[in-house]
N, C-alpha and C positions, 0 to 999 in steps of 0.2 A: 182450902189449900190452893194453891197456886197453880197454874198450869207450864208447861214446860217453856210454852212462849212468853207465858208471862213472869217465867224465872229470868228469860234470856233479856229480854226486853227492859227490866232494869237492873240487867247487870252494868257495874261499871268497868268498863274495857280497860286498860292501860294503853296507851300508844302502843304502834307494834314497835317502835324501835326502843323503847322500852324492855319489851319480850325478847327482844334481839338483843340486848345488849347484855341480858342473864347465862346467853351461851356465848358470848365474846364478840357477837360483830357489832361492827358499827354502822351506822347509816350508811357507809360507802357498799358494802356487803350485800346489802339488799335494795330490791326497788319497787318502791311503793304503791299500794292500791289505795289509793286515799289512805285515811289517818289506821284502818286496825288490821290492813290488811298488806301481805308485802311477800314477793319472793325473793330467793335466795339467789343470788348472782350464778353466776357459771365460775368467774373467775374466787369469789369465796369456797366454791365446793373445792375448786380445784388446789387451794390453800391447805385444805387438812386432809388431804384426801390419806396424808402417811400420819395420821393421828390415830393413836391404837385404839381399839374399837372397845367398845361398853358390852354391858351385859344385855342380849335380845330377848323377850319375853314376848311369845304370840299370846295374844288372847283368843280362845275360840269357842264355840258352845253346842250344846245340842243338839237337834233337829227345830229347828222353827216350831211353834207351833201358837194357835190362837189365845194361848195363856202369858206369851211373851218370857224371854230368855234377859234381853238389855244386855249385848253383846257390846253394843258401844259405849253404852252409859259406863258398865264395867272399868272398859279400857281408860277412859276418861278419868272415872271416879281414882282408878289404882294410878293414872300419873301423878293426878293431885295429892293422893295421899304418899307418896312418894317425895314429893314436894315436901308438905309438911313432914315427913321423916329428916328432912335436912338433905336428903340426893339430890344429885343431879338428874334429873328426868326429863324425858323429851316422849308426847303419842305421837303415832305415825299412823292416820286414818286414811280412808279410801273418801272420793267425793261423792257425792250423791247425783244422784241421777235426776234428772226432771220427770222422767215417766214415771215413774215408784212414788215420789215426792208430789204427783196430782193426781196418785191411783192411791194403792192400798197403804202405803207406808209411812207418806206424810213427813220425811224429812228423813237424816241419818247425823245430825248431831249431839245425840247421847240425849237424856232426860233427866229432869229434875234439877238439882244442886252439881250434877257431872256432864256437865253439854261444854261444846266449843264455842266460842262468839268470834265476828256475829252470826250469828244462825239463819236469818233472814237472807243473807247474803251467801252465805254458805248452801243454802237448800234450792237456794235459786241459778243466779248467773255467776257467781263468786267469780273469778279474774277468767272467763272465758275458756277457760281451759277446753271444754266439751265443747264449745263451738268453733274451738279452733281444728277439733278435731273430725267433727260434722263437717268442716271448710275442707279441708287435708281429703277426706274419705270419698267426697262429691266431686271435687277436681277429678282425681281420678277416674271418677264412672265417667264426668263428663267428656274427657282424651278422650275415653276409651271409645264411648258411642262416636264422636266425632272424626275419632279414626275411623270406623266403619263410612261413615258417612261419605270422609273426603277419600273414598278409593281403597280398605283397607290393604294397605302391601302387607300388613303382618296375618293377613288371611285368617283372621280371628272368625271361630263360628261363631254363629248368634244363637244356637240352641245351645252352645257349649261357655259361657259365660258364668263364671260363680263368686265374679265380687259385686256385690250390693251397694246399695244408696245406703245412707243410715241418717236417723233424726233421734234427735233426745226427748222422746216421747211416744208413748205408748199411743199407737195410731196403728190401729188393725187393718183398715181397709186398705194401708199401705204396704199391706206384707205383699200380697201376689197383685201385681199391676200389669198393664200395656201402658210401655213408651212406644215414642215415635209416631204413632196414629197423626192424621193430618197430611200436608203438602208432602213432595219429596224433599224438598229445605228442612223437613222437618225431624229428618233423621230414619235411620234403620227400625222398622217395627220392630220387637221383639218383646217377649216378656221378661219382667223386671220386679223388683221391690224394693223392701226398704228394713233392715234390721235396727232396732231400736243402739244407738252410740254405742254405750256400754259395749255390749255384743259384737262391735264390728274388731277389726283387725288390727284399723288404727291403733285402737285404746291399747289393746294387747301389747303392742310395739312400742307405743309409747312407754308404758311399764313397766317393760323387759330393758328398753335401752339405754346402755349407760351413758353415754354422753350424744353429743349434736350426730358427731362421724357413725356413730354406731347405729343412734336413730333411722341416717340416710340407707346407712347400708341394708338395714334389713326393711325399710321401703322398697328398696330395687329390686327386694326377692318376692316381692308378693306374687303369687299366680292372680294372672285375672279371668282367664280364661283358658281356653283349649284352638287350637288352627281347626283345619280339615284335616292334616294329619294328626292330630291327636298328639300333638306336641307342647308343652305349657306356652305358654303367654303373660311375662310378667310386666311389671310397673318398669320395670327400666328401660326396656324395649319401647316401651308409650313415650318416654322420653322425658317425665313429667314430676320425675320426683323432686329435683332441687325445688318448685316449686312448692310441693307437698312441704319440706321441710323447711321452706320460709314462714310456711303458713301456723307451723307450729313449733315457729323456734323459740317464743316464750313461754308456750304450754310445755315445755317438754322442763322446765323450773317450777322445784318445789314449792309448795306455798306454804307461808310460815302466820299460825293465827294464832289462838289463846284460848284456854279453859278459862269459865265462870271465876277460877282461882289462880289465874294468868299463866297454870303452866304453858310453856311452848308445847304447840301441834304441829306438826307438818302432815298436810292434808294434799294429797295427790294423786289421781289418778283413780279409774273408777273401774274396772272389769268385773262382772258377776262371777258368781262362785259355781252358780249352776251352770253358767252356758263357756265359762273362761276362767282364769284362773285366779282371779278372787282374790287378790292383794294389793296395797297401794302399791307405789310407783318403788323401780329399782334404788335410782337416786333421790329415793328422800327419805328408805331406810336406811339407805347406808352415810347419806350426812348424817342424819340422826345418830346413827353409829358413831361418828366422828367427832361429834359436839357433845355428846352425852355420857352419863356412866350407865346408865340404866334406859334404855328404848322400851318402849313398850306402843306393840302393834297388835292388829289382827289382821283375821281371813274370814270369808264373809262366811257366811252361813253353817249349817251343822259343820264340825271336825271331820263328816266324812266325805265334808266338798273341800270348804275353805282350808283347812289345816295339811289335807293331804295334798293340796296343790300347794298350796306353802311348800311344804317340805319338797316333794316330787318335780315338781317347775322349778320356783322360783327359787328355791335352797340350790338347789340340783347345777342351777347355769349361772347361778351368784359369787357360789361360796360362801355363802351368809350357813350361819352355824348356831340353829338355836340354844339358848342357856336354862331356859324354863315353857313351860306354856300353863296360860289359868284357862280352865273349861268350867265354863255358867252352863248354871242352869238353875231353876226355880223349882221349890216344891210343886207350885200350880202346874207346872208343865209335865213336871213328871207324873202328876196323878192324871192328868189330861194322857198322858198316854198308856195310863192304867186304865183307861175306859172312861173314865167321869167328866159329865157334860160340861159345856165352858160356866156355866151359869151355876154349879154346886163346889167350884173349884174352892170357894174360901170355908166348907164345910173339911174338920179332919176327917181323914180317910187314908190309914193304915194299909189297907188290905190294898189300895188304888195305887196307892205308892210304893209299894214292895212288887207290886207286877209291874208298874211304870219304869222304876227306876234300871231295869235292865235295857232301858236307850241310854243312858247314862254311860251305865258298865261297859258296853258295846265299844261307846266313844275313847273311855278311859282303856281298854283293850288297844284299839286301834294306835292313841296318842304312844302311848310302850312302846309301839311297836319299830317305832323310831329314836326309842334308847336316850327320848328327851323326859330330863323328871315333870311330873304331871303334879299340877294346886287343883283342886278345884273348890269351887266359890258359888256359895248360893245369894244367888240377888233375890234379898229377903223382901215379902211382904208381910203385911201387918195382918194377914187373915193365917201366918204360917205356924203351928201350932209347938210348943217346947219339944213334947216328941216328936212330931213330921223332923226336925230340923235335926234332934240326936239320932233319928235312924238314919237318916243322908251322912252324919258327919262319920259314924259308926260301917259303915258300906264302904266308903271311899280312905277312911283309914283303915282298915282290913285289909285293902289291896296296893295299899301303898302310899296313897297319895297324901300330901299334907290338905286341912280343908279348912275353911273359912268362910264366915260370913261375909256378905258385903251390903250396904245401907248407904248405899253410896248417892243411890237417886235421892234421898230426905235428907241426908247429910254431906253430899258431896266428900272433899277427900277427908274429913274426920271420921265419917261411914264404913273408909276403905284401908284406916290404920290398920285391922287386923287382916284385910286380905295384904296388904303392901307385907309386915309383917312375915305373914307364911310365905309369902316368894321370895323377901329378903334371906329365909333362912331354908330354903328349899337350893335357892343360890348357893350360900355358902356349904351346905352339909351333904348336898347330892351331885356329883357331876354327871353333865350331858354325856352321850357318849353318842353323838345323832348320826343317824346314818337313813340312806333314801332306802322307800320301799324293795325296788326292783333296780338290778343295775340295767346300764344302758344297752348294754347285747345280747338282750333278750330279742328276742321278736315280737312284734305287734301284739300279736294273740297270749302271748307268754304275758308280755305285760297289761292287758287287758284282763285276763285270767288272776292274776296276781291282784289288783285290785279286789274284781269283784268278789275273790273269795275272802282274803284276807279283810279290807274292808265290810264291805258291804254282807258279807257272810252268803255268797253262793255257793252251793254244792258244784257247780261246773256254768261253764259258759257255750252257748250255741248260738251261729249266726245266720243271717238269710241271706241268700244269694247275692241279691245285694251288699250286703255289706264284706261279704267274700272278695266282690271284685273291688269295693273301696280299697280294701288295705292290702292289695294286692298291687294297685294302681300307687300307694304309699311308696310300699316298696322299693318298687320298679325304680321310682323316678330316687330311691337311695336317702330314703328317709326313715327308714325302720328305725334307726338309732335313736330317735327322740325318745322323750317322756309321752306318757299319754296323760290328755285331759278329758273325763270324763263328764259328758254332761245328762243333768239327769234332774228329777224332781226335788229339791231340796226339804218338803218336808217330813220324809219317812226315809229308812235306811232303804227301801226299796224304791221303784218309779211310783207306785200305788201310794198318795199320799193320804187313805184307809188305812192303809197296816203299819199301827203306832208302836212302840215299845222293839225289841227285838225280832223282825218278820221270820219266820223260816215258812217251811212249806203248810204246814197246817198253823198257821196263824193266825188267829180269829180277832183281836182287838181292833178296833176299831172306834173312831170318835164318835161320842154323843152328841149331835147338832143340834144348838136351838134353831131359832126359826131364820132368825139373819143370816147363820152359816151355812143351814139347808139349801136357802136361798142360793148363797154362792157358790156351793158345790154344784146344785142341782143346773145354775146356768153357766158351769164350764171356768170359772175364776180358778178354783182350787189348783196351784201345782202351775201358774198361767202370772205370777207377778210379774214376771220381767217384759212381757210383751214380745218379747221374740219368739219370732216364728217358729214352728217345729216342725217339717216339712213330713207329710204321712207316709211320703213316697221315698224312700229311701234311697233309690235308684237315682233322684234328683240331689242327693248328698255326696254321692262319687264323686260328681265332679268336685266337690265343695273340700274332699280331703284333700286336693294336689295345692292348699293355696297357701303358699309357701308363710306367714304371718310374718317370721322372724330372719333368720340367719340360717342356713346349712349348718355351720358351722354353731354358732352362739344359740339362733332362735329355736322356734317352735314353728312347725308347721302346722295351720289351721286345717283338722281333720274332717271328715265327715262326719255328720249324727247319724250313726248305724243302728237299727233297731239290735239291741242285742241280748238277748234272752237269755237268762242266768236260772241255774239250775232248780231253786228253790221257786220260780214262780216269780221270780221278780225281772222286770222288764229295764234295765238303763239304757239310754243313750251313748253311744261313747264317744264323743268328739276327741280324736288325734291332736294331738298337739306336737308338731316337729320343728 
């Protein structure tokens, strides 16, 4: 059998204007990355922008785990089969990262007979986007220290400093540094780091913003630091943002590529789910919207990262209005979180699966909760047995859900007729009625609280002193009214990426490791893909909630990682988002 690179590798591409020319533009419309790659103008978006929008479908799945989910493969396999249904369809995927892509993950183009092309280009530098936003992220640090340097008049402190360098790779020794060491020409010592791209503020902004003007504006609100009075310190004041925004004034354009089966993808923008909020870019679901009858996206990681910030973010300051969502998941996974070791996964096991499959339930609970109808879809393997497959389909229809196989990685979109299928008639027979978790005048804690219990299933929430005076210091500066983004360990409902299946206080499952995953657990990988930093100290994340990401008004403010201890035993992170 083939391998995924060696599916992609002789696929044959269509031109993209080609691709472009199945949603109506023409070569004037887009501009070109060589022959298969291409974005989408400013002045094309701004052409449909009043073209009534299509049906949105999030894709989202389970908790991670070493058995694999094939979250994208999914999304991919269901636009092509969509495709072949005769719809008009259009993915809207996130980019991948370089750090992920030369650590554990290896690419984020879907697999099998359901990948985007080209994939090589896509896993790597595809049209610079991330380094233009490395460019954009650096400038800034650079004013900033140079401010210091030439005389600061904006009396920036140098302990009080909380926007970062960023690189698109996973480079640890670069988390806690000393700049400045050497001559006095050589700049203000202080210490410093570096958060892996994804993760920085940028990308967030980028994301979030609907056009060039909106981009700018919520660049000027970034906090970068603190004075001696303890007063913010933003990117406007450094003076440096039209700069920033030249730097990525054609990163902030959709990119427009192609599945193995030529449907249109628009792929842009990259934010993790664990540490940010885990969905492509503003404008290039809502082109998508605009060109399409039927979108189909995701949110990165388990439903109780990527789906909820979907909905809570990115729904929330859009007005984007989901119409369906499909939640993957795999027999192997679910018995992986019934206790059984990765290496007996393709053995039936009944009894592994029936305790497993309440991370499932949890998810499907959660997706309700927001009044959008739920499919869910098993990305079948060939070791998955007739019963494994009627007791999943038998579970998930008890509670409502329509369910479907998907074989979408062996068969690409012929694979995914019957999942396309169940969401075409989940469309027509169930309406959405979506609504956000928590409204906006709650208080910090309220909506913190709201989460952990309602998602994640805590009995209550307690915090430490630290993290008291973060969201205190939120406040102050009149930023309570955001959404909050919680960050946390993406592979368990709790931070303990041990406690499989549904955690509560006496929880005992736990994964069977062979010897490779011992390995990784035992030297600190597990719960640790993304490379960014987690700072122990919490007290070092205060400063980190005043930095403003987005807009007062429109954005999100980047909060602190508060250590925040949740009733049942389970430890999250909560990063603020205002």
């Amino acid at each position: 059998m083939l391998t995924d690179i060696e599916i992609a590798q002789q696929a044959e591409m269509e031109p993209i204007k080609n691709v472009a020319a199945k949603l109506g533009m023409s070569e004037d419309d887009i501009e070109m990355y060589g022959k298969y790659k291409a974005k989408i103008s400013d002045e094309y978006m701004q052409s449909v922008k009043n073209n009534e929008n299509g049906k949105l479908i999030l894709v989202t799945a389970i908790n991670p785990t070493p058995a694999g989910e094939g979250k994208t493969t999914v999304t991919v396999g269901l636009g092509q089969a969509m495709c072949k249904l005769g719809k008009k369809a259009v993915i809207a995927l996130r980019e991948p990262s370089l750090g992920p892509c030369f650590g554990i993950k290896g690419g984020a183009a879907g697999g099998g007979y359901a990948q985007v092309v080209p994939m090589e280009d896509l896993n790597l530098h595809f049209t610079g986007d991330f380094h233009a936003i490395t460019s954009a992220n650096n400038l800034l640090a650079a004013v900033m220290d140079n401010h210091m340097h030439q005389g600061n008049t904006l009396r920036i402190d140098p302990k009080r400093i909380v926007f970062k360098r960023c690189l698109d790779m996973n480079d640890r020794v670069l988390r806690n540094i000393i700049v400045g060491m050497g001559k006095k020409g050589d700049g203000v010592m202080r210490q410093d780091g570096f958060v892996i791209t994804v993760a920085s503020e940028i990308m967030a902004i980028l994301c979030l913003a609907t056009d060039i003007k909106d981009l700018q504006e919520r660049l000027s609100r970034i906090i970068v630091a603190y004075n001696v009075d303890n007063e913010p310190v933003t990117a406007g004041e450094l003076k440096c943002v039209g700069a920033m925004t030249a730097l990525l004034k054609d990163a902030i354009k959709p990119n427009l590529i192609q599945t193995l089966e030529h449907t249109p993808a628009l792929v842009h923008g990259g934010p993790f789910a664990n540490i940010a909020h885990g969905c492509n870019s503003v404008r290039a679901t809502q082109t998508a919207l605009k060109i399409a009858d039927y979108v189909i996206t995701e949110a990165g990681f388990g439903a109780d990262l990527g789906a909820e910030k979907f909905f809570d973010i990115k729904c929330r300051m859009t007005g984007l209005k989901p119409d369906a969502v499909v939640l993957v998941a795999t027999v192997r996974a679910l018995k992986y979180n019934g206790g059984v070791a990765k290496a007996d996964l393709g053995e039936e096991n009944l009894e592994a699966l029936e305790k497993g499959i309440v991370n499932l339930e949890k998810h499907i609970e959660n997706l309700q909760l927001y009044g959008v109808p739920v499919v869910v879809t098993l990305n079948r393997f060939v070791s998955d047995t007739d019963a494994e497959l009627a007791f999943v389909r038998e579970f998930c229809e008890k509670r409502g859900c329509d369910f479907a196989l998907a074989n979408v990685w062996e068969k690409g979109g012929e694979g995914g007729i019957e999942l396309a299928n169940a969401v075409l008639n989940t469309l027509e027979t169930k309406e959405s009625h979506f609504k956000v978790l928590y409204e906006d005048n709650l208080s910090i804690k309220e909506k913190i609280e709201t989460i952990a219990k309602k998602i994640y299933g805590a009995d209550g929430v307690t915090y430490s002193a630290e993290a008291d005076r973060a969201i205190a210091k939120i406040e102050e500066m009149g930023f309570a009214n955001m959404p909050v983004c919680m960050a946390k360990n993406q592979y368990s409902l709790s931070d303990d990426a041990k406690k499989l299946g549904r955690p509560t206080a006496d929880q005992t499952i736990e994964p069977q490791l062979d010897h490779h995953d011992r390995h990784i657990s035992e030297n600190g990988h597990t719960g640790k893909q993304t490379g960014y930093q987690r700072s122990e100290n919490a007290a070092d994340q205060t400063e980190r909630c005043s930095t403003d990401q987005t807009a007062q008004k429109h954005g999100q403010m980047h909060g602190g990682e508060q250590d925040t201890a949740l009733g049942n035993g389970v430890q999250s992170h909560g990063q603020n988002y205002t």
